[in-house]
LUMBAMAR-242913 format. One record per residue (C-alpha): residue in one letter; z, x, y. Coordinates in steps of 0.25 Angstrom, whole numbers, plus 5000, padded with zeros to 4 digits. Each point is the difference from the previous one (the first is absolute). Last residue first. Layout:
LUMBAMAR-242913
NODE   gufi     up   east   north
NODE      a      Z      X       Y
...
end
This chain:
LUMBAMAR-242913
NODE   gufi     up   east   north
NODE      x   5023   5073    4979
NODE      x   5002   5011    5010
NODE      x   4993   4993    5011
NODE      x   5008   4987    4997
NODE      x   4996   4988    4992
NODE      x   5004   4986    5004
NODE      x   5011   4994    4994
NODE      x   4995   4990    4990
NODE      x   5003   4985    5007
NODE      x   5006   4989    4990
NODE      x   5012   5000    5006
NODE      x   5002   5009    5011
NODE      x   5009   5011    4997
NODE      x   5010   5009    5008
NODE      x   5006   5012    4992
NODE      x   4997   5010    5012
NODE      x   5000   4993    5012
NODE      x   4984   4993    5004
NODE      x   4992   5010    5007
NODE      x   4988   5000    4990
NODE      x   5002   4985    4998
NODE      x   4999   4999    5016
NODE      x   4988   5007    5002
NODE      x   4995   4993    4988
NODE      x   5001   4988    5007
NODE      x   4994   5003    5013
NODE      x   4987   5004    4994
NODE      x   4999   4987    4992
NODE      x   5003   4993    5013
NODE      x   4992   5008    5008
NODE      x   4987   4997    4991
NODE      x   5001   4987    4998
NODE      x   5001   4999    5015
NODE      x   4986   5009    5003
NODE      x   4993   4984    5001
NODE      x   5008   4996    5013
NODE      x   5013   4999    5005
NODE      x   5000   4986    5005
NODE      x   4990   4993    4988
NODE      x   5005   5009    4989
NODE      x   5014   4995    5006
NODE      x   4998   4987    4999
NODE      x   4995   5003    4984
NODE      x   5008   5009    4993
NODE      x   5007   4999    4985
NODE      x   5010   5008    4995
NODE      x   5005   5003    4985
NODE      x   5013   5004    4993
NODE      x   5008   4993    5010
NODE      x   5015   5001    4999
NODE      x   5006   4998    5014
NODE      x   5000   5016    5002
NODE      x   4984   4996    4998
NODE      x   4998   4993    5010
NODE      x   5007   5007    5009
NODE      x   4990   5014    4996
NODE      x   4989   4989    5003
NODE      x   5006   4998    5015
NODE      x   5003   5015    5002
NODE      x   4984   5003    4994
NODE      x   4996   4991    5010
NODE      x   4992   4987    5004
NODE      x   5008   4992    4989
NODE      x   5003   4985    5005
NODE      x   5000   4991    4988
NODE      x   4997   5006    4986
NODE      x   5010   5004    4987
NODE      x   4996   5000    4987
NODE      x   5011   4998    4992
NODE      x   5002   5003    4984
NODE      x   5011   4992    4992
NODE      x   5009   5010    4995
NODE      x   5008   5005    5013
NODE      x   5013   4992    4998
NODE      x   4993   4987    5000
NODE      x   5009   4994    5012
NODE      x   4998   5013    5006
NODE      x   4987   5003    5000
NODE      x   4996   4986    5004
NODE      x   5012   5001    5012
NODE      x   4994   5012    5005
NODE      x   4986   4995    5000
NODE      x   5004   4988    5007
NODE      x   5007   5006    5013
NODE      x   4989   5011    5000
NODE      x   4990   4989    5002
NODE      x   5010   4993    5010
NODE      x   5001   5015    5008
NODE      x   4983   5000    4998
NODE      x   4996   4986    5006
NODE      x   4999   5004    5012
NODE      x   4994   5012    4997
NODE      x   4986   4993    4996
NODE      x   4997   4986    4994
NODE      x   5002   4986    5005
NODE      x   4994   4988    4993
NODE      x   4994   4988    5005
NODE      x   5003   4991    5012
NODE      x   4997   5006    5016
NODE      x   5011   4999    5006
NODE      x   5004   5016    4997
NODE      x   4986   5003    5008
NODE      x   5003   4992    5013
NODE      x   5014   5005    5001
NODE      x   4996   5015    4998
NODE      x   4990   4996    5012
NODE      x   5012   4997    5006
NODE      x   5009   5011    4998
NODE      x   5014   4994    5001
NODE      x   5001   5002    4985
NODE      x   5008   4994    4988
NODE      x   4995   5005    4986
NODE      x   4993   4988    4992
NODE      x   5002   4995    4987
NODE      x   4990   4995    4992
NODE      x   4999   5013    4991
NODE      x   4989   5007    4992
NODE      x   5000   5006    4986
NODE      x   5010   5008    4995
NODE      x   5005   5006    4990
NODE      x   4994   5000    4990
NODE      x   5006   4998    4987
NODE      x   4999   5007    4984
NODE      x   4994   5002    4988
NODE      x   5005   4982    4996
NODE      x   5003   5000    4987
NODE      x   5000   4985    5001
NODE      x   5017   4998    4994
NODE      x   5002   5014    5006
NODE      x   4998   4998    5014
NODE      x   5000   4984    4999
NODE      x   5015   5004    5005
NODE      x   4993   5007    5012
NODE      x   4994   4989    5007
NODE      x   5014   4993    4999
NODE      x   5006   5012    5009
NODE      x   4991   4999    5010
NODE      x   5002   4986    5003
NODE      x   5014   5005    5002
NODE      x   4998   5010    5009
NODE      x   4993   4990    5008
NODE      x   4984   5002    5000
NODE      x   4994   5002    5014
NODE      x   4993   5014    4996
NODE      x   4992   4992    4990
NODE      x   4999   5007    4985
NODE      x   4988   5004    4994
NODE      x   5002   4998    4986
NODE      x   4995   5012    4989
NODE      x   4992   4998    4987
NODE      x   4996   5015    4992
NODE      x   4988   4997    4992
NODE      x   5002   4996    4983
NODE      x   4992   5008    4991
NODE      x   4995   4989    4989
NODE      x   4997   4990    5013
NODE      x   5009   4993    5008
NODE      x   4998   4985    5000
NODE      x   5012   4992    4996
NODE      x   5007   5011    5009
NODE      x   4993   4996    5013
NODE      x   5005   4982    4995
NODE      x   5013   5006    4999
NODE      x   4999   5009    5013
NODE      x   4996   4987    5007
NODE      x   5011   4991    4994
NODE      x   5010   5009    5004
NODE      x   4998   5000    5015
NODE      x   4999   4985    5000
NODE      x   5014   5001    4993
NODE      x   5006   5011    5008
NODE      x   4995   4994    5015
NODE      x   4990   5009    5005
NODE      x   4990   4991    4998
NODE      x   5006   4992    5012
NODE      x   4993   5012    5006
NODE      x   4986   4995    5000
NODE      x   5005   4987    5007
NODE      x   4985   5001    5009
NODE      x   4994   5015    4999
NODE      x   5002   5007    5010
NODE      x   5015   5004    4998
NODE      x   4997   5009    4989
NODE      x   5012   5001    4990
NODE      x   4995   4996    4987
NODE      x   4989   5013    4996
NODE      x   5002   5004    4987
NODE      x   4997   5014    4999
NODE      x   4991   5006    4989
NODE      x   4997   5014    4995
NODE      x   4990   5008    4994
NODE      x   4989   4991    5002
NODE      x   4985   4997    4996
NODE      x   5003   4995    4986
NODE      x   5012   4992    5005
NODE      x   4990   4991    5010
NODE      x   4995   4990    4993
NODE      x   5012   4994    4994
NODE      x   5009   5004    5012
NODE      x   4992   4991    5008
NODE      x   5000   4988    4992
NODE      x   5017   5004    4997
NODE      x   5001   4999    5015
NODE      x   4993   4987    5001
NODE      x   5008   4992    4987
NODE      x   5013   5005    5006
NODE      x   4997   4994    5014
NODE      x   4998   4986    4993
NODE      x   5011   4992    5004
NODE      x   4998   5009    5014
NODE      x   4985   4990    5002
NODE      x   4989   5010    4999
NODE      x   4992   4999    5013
NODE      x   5006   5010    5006
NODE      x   4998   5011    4990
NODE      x   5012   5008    4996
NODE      x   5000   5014    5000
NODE      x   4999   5011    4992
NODE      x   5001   5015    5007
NODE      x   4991   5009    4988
NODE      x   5006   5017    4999
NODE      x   4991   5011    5000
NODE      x   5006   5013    4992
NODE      x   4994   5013    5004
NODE      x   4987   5007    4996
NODE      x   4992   4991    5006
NODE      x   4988   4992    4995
NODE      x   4988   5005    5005
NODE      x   4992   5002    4988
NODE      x   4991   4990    5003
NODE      x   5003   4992    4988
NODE      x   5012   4999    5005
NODE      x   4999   4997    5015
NODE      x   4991   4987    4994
NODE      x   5012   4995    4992
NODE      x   5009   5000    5010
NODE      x   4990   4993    5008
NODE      x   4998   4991    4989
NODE      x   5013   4997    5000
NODE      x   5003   4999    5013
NODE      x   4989   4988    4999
NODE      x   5006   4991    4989
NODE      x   5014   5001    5007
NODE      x   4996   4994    5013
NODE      x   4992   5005    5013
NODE      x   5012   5002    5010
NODE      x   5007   4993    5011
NODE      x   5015   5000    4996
NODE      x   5004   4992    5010
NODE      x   4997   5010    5013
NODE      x   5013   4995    5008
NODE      x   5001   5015    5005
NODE      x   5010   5006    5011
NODE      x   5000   5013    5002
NODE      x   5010   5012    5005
NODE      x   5003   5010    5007
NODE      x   5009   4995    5011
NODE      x   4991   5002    5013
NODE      x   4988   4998    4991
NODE      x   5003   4987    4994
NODE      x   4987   4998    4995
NODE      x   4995   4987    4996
NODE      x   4991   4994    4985
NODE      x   4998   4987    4999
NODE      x   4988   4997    5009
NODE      x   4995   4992    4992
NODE      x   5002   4988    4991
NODE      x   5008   5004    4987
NODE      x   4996   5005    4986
NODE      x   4984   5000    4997
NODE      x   5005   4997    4986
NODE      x   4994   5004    4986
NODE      x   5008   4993    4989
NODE      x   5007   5007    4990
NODE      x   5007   5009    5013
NODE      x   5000   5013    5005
NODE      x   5008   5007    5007
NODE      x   4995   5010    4998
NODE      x   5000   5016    4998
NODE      x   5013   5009    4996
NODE      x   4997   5014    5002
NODE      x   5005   5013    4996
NODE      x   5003   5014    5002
NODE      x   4993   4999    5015
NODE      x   4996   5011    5007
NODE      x   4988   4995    5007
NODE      x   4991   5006    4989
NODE      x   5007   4991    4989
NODE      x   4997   4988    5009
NODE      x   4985   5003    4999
NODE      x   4998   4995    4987
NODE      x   5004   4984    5002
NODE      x   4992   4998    5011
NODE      x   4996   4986    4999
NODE      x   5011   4995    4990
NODE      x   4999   4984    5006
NODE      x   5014   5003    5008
NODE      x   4999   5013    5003
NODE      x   5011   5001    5012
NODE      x   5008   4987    4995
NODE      x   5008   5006    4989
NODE      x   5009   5014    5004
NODE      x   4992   5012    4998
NODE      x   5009   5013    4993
NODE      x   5009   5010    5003
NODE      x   5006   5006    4987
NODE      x   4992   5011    4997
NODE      x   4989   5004    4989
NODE      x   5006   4987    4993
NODE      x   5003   5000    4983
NODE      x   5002   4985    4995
NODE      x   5011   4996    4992
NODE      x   5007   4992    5007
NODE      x   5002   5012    5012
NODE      x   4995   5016    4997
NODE      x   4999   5006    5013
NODE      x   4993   5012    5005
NODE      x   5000   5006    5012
NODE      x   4987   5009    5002
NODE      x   4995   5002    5015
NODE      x   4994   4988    5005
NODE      x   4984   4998    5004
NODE      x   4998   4999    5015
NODE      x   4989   5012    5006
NODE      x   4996   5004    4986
NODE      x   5000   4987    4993
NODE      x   4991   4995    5011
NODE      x   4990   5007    4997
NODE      x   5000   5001    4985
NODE      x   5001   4984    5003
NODE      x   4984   5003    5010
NODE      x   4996   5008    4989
NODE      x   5001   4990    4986
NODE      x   4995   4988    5010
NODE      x   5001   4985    4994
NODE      x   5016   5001    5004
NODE      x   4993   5004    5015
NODE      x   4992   4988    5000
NODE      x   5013   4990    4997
NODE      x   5007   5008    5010
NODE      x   4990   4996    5010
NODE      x   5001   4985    4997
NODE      x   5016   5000    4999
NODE      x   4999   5007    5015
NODE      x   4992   4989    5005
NODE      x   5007   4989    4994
NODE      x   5014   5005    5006
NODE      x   4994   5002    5013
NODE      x   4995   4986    5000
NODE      x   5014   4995    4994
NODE      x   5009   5007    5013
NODE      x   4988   4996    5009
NODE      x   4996   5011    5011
NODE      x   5009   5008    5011
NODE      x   5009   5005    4989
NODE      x   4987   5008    4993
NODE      x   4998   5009    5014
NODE      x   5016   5002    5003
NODE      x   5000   5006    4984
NODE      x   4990   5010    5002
NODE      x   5002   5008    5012
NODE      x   5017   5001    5000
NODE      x   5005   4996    4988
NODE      x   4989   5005    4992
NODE      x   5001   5013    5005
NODE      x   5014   5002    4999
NODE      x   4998   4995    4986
NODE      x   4990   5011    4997
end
C-alpha cells in the first residue's frame, strides 16, 4: 500500500492545495467515523498489530499515535483507531474560536520531505470540541484508546492573561479527555513561545491545576525543537512542583536546513513552522536530553520526522514511551501507523536476550 500511494496516489494530491486536500480528507474521514462498516473496513487493511503500552497512567493499544493539528475540530475522532493508531491527541484549540492566519499557509517541501504551516491555531473553539466530543459519545463512537486535547492560546487574549485562556479550555474540556498537552511552543501564533519562559509557563499550569476535577487528567508541555538546553531544563523543574505527566517533544521549528534547490528555497522562505525529517535529528537531540536530565521518570512523547519503523525505533532508544505522526502520515500515506507498529514488534521480538524497553511488554511469541 505505501508503494502505491507513493507512486499513483500521492503525485495526484501534491498537485492541488496542501490545506484544501487537508480539508477534504478530514471531511471524509469524518463520514467514514459515522460508518460502523466502512472502519471494520479499514481496520482490516491498516489497523496495528497489538503493542501495548501503559504511560501516565493510561493504558495505549500501541504507542504510535496522531500529533495535534491533523483533527483539529475532533471531526473524525473514531476512525483513527482503524488506521492503526494507539492514540490520538486532537486540537489545537483554543477558548476563543479563531480562523488562524490568512491563507495559503500551508507548503510542501517535497524535495526534503517536509511542510511548512503558519495555520495559527484555526479551529472552532473550546465550547464546540466539546460538544463534538460529546456528540461521538453519546453515539457510541467513542474509541477504545485514549484521546488526548492540544490547548492553545487564543490570539486575541493579551499573554498576561494566557493562563486564564488555557485553564477556560481545560475547564470545559477535562470531561471529554484522557489527556491534555500544553501547547506553548507554536511559532504561529504571535510571542506564543515567550510563554515558555518558567514563570509564564508556571502560572498556566497553576491556573490548569486550580481547575482539575475529583479525577485529575494527565497535563503534558509540548516543547519547541529551538529551546536551548537550558531553557529545557527550567521547563523541567515545574516537573514536579505542577505535576506535570509528562513532555512533547516536539513541536515545529523556525530554522531552516541550507539547500541549493531552488524551489526548496522558495518553500523554507516561506515564514511558519517546519515539520518532517528535517526536523527529526533535532527532535531526537531534544528527547535525549529530556530523558536524561529526568533520568527516565518524566514520560516523552516523541514526534518530528518519523516515516519509518528505523526513525521510531531512534525515537525510542532516546527515551520516548509514545510516537506521534503527522508529516510523514501525509508523505507515506494512511497504511504508516500500521508499518510503524509492525516494525516495532519485529524489533522487540529480535531485541538481545535481556533487553527491555521501558514501559513496552515484550511481544508474545508463538510459543507464548
Amino acid at each position: 500500500m505505501g508503494r502505491l500511494y507513493r507512486t499513483v496516489i500521492r503525485p495526484g494530491l501534491f498537485a492541488q492545495d496542501s490545506e484544501e486536500i487537508h480539508k477534504r480528507a478530514l471531511r471524509w474521514l469524518g463520514w467514514a467515523s459515522r460508518q460502523e462498516v466502512i472502519c471494520e473496513l479499514l481496520d482490516y487493511f491498516f489497523g496495528a498489530p497489538p503493542l501495548p503500552v501503559e504511560v501516565f497512567g493510561l493504558k495505549f493499544p500501541n504507542p504510535v499515535g496522531l500529533a495535534a493539528g491533523m483533527d483539529k475540530s475532533a471531526e473524525a475522532v473514531p476512525v483513527w483507531a482503524a488506521l492503526g493508531f494507539g492514540f490520538v491527541e486532537l486540537g489545537g484549540v483554543t477558548w476563543h474560536p479563531q480562523p488562524g492566519n490568512p491563507a495559503p499557509r500551508m507548503f510542501r517541501a517535497i524535495a526534503d520531505e517536509a511542510l511548512v504551516n503558519r495555520m495559527g491555531f484555526n479551529n472552532p473553539g473550546a465550547e464546540a470540541m466539546a460538544q463534538k466530543l460529546a456528540e461521538w459519545r453519546s453515539l457510541g463512537r467513542w474509541p477504545k484508546h485514549p484521546v488526548g486535547v492540544n490547548l492553545g492560546k487564543s490570539k486575541i487574549t493579551p499573554l498576561e492573561k494566557a493562563a486564564e485562556d488555557y485553564a477556560n479550555s481545560f475547564r470545559l474540556l477535562q470531561p471529554h479527555g484522557d489527556f491534555f498537552v500544553v501547547n506553548v511552543s507554536s511559532p504561529n501564533t504571535p510571542n506564543l513561545r515567550q510563554l515558555q519562559e518558567k514563570s509564564a509557563l508556571d502560572e498556566i499550569l497553576a491556573a490548569m491545576q486550580e481547575v482539575q476535577g475529583a479525577e485529575p487528567k494527565p497535563i503534558l508541555v509540548k516543547v519547541a525543537p529551538d529551546l536551548s538546553f537550558e531553557a529545557l531544563d527550567e521547563i523541567l523543574e515545574l516537573a514536579g512542583p505542577r505535576r506535570v505527566a509528562g513532555i512533547v517533544a516536539t513541536n515545529t521549528t523556525v530554522a531552516r536546513p541550507k539547500t541549493s534547490d531552488p524551489e526548496l528555497q522558495r518553500v523554507y522562505a516561506e515564514p511558519g513552522g517546519l515539520s518532517g525529517r528535517p526536523l527529526a535529528q533535532r527532535s531526537t537531540e531534544i528527547i535525549r536530553h529530556v530523558h536524561r536530565q529526568t533520568r527516565g521518570a518524566l514520560p516523552i512523547i516523541g514526534v518530528g520526522g518519523i516515516f519509518t519503523p528505523e526513525d521510531a525505533w531512534e525515537k525510542i532508544q532516546a527515551g520516548a514511551s509514545l510516537l506521534q505522526i503527522y508529516t510523514g502520515l501525509i508523505y507515506e500515506g494512511p497504511a504508516l501507523a500500521k508499518q510503524i507498529v509492525s516494525g516495532l514488534v519485529e524489533r522487540l521480538r529480535k531485541r538481545k536476550a535481556g533487553e527491555t524497553i521501558p514501559g513496552f511488554a515484550p511481544p508474545a511469541t508463538k510459543d507464548s
